[in-house]
C-alpha positions as CSV (number, residue, x, y, z in Angstrom):
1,X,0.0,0.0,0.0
2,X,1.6,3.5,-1.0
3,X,0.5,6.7,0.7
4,X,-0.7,8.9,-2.1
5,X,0.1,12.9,-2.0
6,X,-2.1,14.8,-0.5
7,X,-3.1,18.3,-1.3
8,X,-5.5,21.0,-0.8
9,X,-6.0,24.5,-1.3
10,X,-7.4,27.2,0.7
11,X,-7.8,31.0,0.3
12,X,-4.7,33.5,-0.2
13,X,-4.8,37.0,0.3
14,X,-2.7,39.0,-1.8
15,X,-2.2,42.6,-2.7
16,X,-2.1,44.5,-5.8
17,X,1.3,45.4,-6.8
18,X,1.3,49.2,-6.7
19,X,4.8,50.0,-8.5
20,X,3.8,49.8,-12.2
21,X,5.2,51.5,-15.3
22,X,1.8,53.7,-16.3
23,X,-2.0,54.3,-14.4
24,X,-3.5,52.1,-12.4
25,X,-6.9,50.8,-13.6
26,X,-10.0,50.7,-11.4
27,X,-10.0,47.0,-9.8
28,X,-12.3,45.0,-11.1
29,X,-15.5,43.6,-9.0
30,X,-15.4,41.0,-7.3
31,X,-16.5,37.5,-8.2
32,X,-19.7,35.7,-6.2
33,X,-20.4,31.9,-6.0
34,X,-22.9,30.2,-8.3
35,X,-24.9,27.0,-7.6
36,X,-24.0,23.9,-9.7
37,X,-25.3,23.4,-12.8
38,X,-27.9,21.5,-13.4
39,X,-26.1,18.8,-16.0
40,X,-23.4,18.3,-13.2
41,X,-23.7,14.7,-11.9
42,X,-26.6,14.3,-8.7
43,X,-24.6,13.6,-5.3
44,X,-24.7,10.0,-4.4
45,X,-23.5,8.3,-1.2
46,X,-21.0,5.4,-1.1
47,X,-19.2,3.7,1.6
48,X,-15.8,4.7,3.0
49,X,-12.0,2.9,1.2
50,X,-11.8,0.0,3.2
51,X,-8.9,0.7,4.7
52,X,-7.4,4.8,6.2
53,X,-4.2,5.9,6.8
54,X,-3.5,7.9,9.2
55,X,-0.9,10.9,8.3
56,X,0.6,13.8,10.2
57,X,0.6,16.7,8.3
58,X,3.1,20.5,8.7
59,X,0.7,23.3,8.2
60,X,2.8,25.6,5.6
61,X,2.4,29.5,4.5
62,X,4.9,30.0,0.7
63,X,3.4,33.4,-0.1
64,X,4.1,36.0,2.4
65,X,5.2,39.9,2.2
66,X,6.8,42.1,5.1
67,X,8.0,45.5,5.4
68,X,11.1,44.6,2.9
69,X,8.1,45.0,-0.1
70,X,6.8,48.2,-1.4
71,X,3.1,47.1,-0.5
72,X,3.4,46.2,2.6
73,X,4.5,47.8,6.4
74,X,4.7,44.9,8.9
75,X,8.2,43.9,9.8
76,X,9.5,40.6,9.3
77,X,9.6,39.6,13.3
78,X,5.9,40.8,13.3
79,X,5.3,38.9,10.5
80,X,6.8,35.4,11.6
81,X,4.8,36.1,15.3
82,X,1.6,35.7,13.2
83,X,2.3,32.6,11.7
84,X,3.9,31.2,14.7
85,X,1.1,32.4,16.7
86,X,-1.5,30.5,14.4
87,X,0.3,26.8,14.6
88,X,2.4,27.3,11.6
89,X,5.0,24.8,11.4
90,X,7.0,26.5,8.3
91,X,6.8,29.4,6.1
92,X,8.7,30.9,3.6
93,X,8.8,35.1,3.0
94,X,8.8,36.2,0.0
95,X,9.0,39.8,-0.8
96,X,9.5,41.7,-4.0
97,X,12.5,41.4,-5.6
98,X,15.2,41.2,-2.4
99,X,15.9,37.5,-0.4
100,X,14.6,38.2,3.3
101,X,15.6,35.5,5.8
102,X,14.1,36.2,9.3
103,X,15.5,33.9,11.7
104,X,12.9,31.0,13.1
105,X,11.5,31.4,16.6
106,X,11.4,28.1,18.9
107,X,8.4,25.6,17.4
108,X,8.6,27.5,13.6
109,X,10.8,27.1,10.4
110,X,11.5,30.1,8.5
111,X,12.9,30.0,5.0
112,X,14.1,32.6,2.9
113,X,12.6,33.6,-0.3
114,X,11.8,36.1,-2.7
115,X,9.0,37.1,-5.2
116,X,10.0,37.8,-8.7
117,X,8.1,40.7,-10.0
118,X,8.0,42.2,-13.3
119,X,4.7,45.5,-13.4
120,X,4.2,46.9,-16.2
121,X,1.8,48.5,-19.2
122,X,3.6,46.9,-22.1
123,X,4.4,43.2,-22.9
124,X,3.3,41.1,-25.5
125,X,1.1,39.6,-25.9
126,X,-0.7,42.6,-25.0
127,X,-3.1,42.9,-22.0
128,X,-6.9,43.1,-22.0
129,X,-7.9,46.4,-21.6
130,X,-8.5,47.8,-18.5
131,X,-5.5,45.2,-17.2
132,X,-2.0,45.3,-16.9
133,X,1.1,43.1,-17.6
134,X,2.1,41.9,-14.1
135,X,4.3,38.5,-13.9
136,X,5.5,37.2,-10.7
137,X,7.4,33.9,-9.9
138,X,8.6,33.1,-6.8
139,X,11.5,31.5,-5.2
140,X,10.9,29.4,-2.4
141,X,14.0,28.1,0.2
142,X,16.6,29.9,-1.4
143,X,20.1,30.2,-0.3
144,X,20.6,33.9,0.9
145,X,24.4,33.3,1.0
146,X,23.9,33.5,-3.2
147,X,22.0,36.6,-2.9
148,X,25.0,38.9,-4.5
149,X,22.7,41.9,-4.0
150,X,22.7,41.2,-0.2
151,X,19.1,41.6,0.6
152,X,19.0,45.2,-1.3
153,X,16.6,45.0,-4.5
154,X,17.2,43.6,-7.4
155,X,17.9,44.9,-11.0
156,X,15.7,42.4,-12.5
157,X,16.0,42.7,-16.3
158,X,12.9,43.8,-18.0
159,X,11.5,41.4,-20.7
160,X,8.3,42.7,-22.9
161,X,7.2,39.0,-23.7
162,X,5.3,37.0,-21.5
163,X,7.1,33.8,-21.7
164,X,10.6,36.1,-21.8
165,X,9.6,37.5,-18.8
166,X,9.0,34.5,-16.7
167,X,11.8,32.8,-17.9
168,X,14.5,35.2,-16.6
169,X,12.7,35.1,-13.6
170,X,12.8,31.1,-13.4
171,X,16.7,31.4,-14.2
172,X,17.2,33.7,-11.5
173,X,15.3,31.8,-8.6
174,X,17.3,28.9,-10.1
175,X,20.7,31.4,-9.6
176,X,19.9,31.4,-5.7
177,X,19.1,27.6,-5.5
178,X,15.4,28.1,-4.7
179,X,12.0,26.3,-6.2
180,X,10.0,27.9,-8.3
181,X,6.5,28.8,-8.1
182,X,3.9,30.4,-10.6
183,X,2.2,32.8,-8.5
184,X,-1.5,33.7,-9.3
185,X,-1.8,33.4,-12.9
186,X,-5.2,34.4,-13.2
187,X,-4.3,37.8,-12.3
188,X,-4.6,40.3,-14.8
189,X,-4.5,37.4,-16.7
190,X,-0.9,37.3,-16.7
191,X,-0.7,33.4,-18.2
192,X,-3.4,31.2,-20.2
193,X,-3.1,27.2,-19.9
194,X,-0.5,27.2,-23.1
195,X,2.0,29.4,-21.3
196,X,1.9,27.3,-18.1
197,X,2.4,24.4,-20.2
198,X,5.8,26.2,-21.5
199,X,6.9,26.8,-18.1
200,X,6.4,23.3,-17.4
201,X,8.1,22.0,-20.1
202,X,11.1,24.4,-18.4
203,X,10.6,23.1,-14.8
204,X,8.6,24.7,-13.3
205,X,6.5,22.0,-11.2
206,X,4.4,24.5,-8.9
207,X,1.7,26.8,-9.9
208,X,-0.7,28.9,-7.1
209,X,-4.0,27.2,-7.7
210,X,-5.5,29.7,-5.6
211,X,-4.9,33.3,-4.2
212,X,-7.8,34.2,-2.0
213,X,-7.6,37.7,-3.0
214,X,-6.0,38.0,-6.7
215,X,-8.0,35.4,-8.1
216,X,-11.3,37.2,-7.4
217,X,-10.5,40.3,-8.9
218,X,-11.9,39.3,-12.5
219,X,-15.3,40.5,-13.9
220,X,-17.9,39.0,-12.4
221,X,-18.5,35.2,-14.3
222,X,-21.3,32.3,-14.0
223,X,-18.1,30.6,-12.8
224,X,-17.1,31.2,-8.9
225,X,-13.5,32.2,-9.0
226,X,-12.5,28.8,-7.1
227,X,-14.2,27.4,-10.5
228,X,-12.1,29.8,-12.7
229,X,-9.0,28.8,-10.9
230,X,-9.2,25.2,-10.9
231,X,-10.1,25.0,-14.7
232,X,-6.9,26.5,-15.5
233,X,-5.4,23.8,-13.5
234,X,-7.3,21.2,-15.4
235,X,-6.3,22.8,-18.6
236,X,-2.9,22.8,-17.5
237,X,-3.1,19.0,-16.9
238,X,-4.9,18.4,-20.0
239,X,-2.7,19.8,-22.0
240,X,0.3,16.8,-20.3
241,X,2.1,19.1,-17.8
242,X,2.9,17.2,-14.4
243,X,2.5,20.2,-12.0
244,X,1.4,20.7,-8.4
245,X,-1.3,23.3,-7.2
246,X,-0.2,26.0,-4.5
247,X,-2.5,27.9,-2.0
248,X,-1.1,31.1,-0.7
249,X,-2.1,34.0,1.5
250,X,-0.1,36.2,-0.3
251,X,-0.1,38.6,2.9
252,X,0.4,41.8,3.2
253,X,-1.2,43.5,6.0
254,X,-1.3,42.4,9.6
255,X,-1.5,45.5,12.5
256,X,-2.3,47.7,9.8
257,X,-5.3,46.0,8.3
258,X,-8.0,47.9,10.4
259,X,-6.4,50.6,9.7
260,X,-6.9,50.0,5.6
261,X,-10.5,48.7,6.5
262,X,-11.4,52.3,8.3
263,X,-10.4,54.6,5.1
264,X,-12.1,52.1,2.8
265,X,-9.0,50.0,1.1
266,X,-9.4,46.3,1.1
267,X,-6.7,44.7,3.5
268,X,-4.7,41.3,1.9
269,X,-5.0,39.1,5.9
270,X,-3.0,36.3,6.5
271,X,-4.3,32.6,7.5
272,X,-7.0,32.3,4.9
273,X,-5.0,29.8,2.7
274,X,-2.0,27.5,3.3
275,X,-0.4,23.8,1.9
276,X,-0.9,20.7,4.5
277,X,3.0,18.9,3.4
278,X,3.6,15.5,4.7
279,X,7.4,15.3,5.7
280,X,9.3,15.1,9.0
281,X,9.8,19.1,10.8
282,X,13.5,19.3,8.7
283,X,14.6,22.0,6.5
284,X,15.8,19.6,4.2
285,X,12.2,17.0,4.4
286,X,10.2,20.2,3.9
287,X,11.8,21.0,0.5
288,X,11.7,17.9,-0.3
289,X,8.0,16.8,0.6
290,X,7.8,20.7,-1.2
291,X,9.6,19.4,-4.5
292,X,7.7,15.8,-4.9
293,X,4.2,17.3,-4.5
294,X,3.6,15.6,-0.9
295,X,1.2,18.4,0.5
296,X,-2.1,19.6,-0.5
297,X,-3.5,22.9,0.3
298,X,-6.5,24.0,2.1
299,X,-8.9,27.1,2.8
300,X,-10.1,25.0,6.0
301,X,-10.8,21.3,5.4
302,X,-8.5,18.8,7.3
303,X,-8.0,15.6,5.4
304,X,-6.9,12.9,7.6
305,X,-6.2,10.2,5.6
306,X,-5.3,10.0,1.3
307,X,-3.3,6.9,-0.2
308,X,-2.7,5.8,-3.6
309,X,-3.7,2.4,-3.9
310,X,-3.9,0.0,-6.9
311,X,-4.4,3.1,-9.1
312,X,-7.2,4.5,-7.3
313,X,-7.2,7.6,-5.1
314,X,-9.0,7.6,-1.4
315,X,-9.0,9.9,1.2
316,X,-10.7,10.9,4.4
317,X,-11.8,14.9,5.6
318,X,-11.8,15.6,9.5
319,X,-15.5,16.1,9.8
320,X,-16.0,19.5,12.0
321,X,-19.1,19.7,13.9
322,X,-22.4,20.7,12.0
323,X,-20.5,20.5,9.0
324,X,-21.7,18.4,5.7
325,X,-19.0,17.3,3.4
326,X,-19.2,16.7,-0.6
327,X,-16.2,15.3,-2.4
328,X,-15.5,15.8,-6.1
329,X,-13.1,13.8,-8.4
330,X,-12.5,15.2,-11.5
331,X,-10.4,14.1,-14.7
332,X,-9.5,14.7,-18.1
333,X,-10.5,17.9,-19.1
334,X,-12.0,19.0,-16.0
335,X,-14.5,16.3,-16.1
336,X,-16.5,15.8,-13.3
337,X,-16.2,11.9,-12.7
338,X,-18.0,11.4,-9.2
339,X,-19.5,13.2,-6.7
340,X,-19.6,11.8,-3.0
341,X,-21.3,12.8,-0.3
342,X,-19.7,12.1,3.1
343,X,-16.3,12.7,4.1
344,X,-14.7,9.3,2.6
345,X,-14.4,8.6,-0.8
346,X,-12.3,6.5,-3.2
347,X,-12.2,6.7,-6.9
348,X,-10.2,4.8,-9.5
349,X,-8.1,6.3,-12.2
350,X,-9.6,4.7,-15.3
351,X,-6.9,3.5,-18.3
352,X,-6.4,6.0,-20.5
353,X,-8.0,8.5,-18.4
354,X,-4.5,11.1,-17.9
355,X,-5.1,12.1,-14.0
356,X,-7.7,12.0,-11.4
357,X,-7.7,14.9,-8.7
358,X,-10.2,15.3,-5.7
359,X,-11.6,18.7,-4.2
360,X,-13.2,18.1,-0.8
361,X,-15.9,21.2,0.4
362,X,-17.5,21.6,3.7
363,X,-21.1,23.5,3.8
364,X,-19.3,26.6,5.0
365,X,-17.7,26.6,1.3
366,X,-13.9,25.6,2.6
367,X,-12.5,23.4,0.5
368,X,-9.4,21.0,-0.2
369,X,-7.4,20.2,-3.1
370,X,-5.7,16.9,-3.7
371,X,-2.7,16.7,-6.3
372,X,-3.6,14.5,-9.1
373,X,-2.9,10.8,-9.6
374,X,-1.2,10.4,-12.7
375,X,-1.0,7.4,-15.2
C-alpha cells in the first residue's frame, strides 16, 4: 500500500502590486459563487475505502510579504509572530524582488525567499484592456548566502514577452538555488493554460491554484472564482504538464489591516489559505516533501487520511461539527467523474483517463485540493 500525496488549497490573500510603469486601472468587482449546474452529476453516497491511513501533516504558508516589499508595512519579526502564533510549522517570505531570511522562533521554520516581480503597461502579448502586464514567480527556500545583491533589491532585467519574462525570472530563482512557483496566474491574466504548459516543459512544477484575493478580482463570471481557478489547472493537466497546485495567502497586512478597512481600502489578511506537506519538521524533508508534491493545500478542510492504492485515489476529511462534506473527483479535461457525499471517498483512475484529482468542500464553502494521480 503506498500513501498517495495529498493536497489541498485554501484562500490566499494578496495585494495588488502598486509599482507599475503607467496608471493604475480601477479594480475589477469582485467575483460571487454560483450554484452547480444542473447537468453536473446528482450527489450520491458510497461507503468509505476499506482501509485509512493515518498521516501527520506541517501546516505551511509560501506566499508572504513584510516590510522589505513596497506594499506592505509589517516587519519581518511581526510577521513570523503571526504565523507562529497560528500553529504554523514553516513558512517561507517572499517579498518583491530582495531575499529576506528572518531567523525561526522556537516551534517554527523560517525560509528565505523572494518574489520575482516584473509591473508593467507593455508586454506582448498585450493585456486586456482595463489590465495590466504583471508576472511574478517566486522562489521558495533559497540560499541567501547567493543573494549577490545582499538583501537590497534587485535589478531584475525587464522582458516585454510573456514567456521572456517569466523565464529570466525562473533562471534567477534557479541562480539562488530556490524552487520555483507560478504565483496567481489568473491575475490580470498574466498566463493562459498554453504558457503554463511552457513553463512546465522548463521546470517549473508549482503553480498557485489559488490566491484568495487576486484570483477574485476578475469581472464578475457564472463561474465562482474557485471554478475559474481550478479550470486553468485542469487545462494545464490536460494539456500533459505534471505540475502541483499551491494555495497562498499572499499577505500583506497584519497590524495595519483595520487601519486600511477604516479609510475604505481592502486589506490582503493572512491565514486564509495555506499547503498541509507530509514530511518530518526538517529544513531539508520540507523541501523535499515541497519538490515531490507531498502536500495539499487548504482554505479549512483537514484531510486525515489519502493513499494511492492499486491506481485508485481515497481519502478521508476531518468532519468538523455541523459540517456536511461533498467530495468531487474530477479528470480529463476537468471532467466531473463522481461526486460523494460524506467525508470518505475512493475513486479509480480509469486507463487512458490522464489524471484523477479530488476537491473536498464543507457547507461553509472551505475546500481542499488533492494533487492529481497520474498514469
Amino acid at each position: 500500500m503506498r500513501p498517495l500525496i495529498a493536497f489541498a488549497l485554501g484562500l490566499a490573500a494578496c495585494s495588488a502590486p502598486a509599482e507599475v510603469r503607467g496608471p493604475a486601472p480601477p479594480p475589477p468587482p469582485p467575483v460571487g459563487r454560483v450554484a452547480p449546474s444542473a447537468t453536473e452529476p446528482a450527489p450520491v453516497r458510497v461507503p468509505p475505502p476499506a482501509t485509512d491511513v493515518a498521516v501527520r501533516f506541517l501546516k505551511g504558508q509560501t506566499h508572504v510579504h513584510t516590510n522589505r516589499s513596497y506594499d506592505a508595512r509589517t516587519p519581518p519579526e511581526q510577521v513570523v509572530k503571526f504565523y507562529r502564533e497560528r500553529s504554523y510549522d514553516f513558512l517561507v517570505v517572499t517579498d518583491h524582488n530582495r531575499v529576506t531570511a528572518p531567523p525561526s522562533p522556537d516551534g517554527m521554520l523560517v525560509f528565505a525567499g523572494v518574489e520575482l516581480t516584473q509591473n508593467s503597461t507593455v508586454c506582448e502579448p498585450k493585456a486586456s484592456p482595463g489590465y495590466r502586464c504583471l508576472f511574478h514567480l517566486s522562489g521558495l527556500f533559497v540560499d541567501p548566502a547567493r543573494d549577490v545583491h545582499r538583501g537590497e533589491k534587485f535589478p531584475l532585467p525587464f522582458r516585454p514577452g510573456r514567456l521572456e519574462a517569466y523565464r529570466a525570472q525562473l533562471a534567477l530563482a534557479r541562480e539562488l538555488a530556490g524552487t520555483a512557483v507560478l504565483n496567481h496566474p489568473l491575475f490580470h491574466f498574466a498566463a493562459d493554460g498554453r504558457l503554463v504548459k511552457a513553463l512546465a516543459d522548463d521546470g517549473v512544477r508549482h503553480v498557485e491554484l489559488w490566491n484568495a484575493s487576486l484570483d477574485q478580482q476578475h469581472p464578475a463570471s457564472r463561474e465562482s472564482a474557485e471554478r475559474r481557478a481550478e479550470a486553468l489547472w485542469d487545462e494545464v493537466l490536460t494539456l500533459g504538464a505534471r505540475v502541483f497546485g499551491v494555495a497562498t495567502d499572499d499577505a500583506h497586512h497584519f497590524a495595519d489591516a483595520a487601519e486600511r478597512a477604516r479609510v475604505g481600502k481592502f486589506a490582503y489578511v493572512g491565514d486564509r489559505a495555506w499547503i498541509m506537506l507530509r514530511a518530518d519538521k526538517t529544513p531539508a524533508a520540507i523541501r523535499a516533501a515541497f519538490e515531490a508534491g507531498d502536500f495539499y493545500s487548504s482554505t479549512g478542510v483537514t484531510l486525515s487520511a489519502i493513499e494511492h492504492r492499486a491506481g485508485a485515489l481515497a481519502l478521508t476529511a476531518v468532519a468538523d461539527p455541523g459540517q456536511s462534506y461533498t467530495i468531487r473527483f474530477v479528470g480529463k479535461g476537468g471532467r466531473e467523474l463522481a461526486r460523494v457525499v460524506g467525508t470518505s471517498a475512493r475513486h479509480a483512475l480509469e486507463p487512458g483517463g490522464g489524471y484523477l484529482r479530488a476537491v473536498v468542500e464543507d457547507s461553509r464553502g472551505h475546500k481542499a485540493w488533492t494533487q492529481p494521480l497520474w498514469e
